[in-house]
N, C-alpha and C positions, 0 to 999 in steps of 0.2 A: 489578512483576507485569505482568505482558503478557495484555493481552485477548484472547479467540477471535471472530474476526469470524463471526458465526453463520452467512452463505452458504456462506461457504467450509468451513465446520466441515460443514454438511450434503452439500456437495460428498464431502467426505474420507469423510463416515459412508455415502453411497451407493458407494464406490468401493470401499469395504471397509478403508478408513485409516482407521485410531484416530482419535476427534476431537482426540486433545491438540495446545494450541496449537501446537507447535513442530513436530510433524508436517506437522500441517495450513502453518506457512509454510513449513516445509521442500520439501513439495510443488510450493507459488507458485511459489517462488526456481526449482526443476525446470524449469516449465513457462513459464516468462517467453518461453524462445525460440518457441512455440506458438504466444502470442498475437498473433491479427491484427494488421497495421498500424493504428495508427489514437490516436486522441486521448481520452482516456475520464476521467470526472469522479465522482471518489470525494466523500462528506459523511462529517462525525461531527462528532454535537455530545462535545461534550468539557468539563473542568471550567468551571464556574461560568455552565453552559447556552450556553455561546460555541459559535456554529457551526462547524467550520471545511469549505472547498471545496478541492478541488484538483484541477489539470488532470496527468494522466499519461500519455504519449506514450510509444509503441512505433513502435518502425522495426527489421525487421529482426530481430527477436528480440533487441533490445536496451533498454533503458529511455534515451530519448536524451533528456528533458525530464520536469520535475517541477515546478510552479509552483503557491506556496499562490493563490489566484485572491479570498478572502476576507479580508479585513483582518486583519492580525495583532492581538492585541490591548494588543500592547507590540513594540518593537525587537527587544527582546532573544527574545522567542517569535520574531520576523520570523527574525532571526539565526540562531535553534535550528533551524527547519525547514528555512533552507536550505542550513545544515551536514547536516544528517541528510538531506535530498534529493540532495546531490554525494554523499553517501559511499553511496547506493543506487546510484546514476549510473554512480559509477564502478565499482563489484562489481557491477553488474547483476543487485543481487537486493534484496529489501525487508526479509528479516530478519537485519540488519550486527549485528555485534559491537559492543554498549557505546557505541552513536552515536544511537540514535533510542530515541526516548520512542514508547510505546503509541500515543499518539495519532498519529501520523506514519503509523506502520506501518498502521497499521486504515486513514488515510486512502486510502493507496496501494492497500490488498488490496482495498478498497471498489472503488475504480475500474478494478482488474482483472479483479473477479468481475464486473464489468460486460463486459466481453470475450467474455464467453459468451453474449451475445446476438447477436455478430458471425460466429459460427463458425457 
């Protein structure tokens, strides 16, 4: 199950897009080339009240960097995120086919809906 990151779902409900999740990323993925240059820092706490941080960098209308910035809380979590960060990297969009867990995803959309303070 895929969460709706609530900024962005309010974004989509003022714009006249249906809230549902998938809409609402399908949107993101749309609009990546949009968002200013710059280096923007998504949070979510996620299972077992573990923070997680991450650094998200746009150049270009491209996602050129993706770095969790918060201590993984195992290897193997280290690993997950930074498989599911290349395979955004490389598609240049945050909602991949069958590669990224919810928490990944919300991380990213967090630090994009922050983008909209830059425009």
């Amino acid at each position: 199950m895929v969460s709706t990151h609530r900024g962005l779902a309010q974004i989509a409900k003022l714009r006249g897009v249906a809230s549902d999740c998938e809409q609402v990323q399908n949107m993101v993925n749309s609009t990546i080339s949009k968002i200013p240059n710059g280096t923007y820092e998504g949070q979510r706490k996620a299972q077992y009240n573990h923070t997680y941080k991450v650094n998200v960098t746009v150049k270009n209308g491209k996602l050129t960097k993706i770095a969790l910035v918060s201590k993984a809380p195992s290897a193997a979590v280290k690993k997950q995120s930074d498989e599911a960060f290349a395979t955004m990297i490389k598609q240049n969009k945050v909602n991949v086919d069958g590669k990224t867990s919810a928490t990944w995803k919300d991380l990213v959309f967090d630090a994009l809906d922050k983008s909209n303070t830059k425009r």
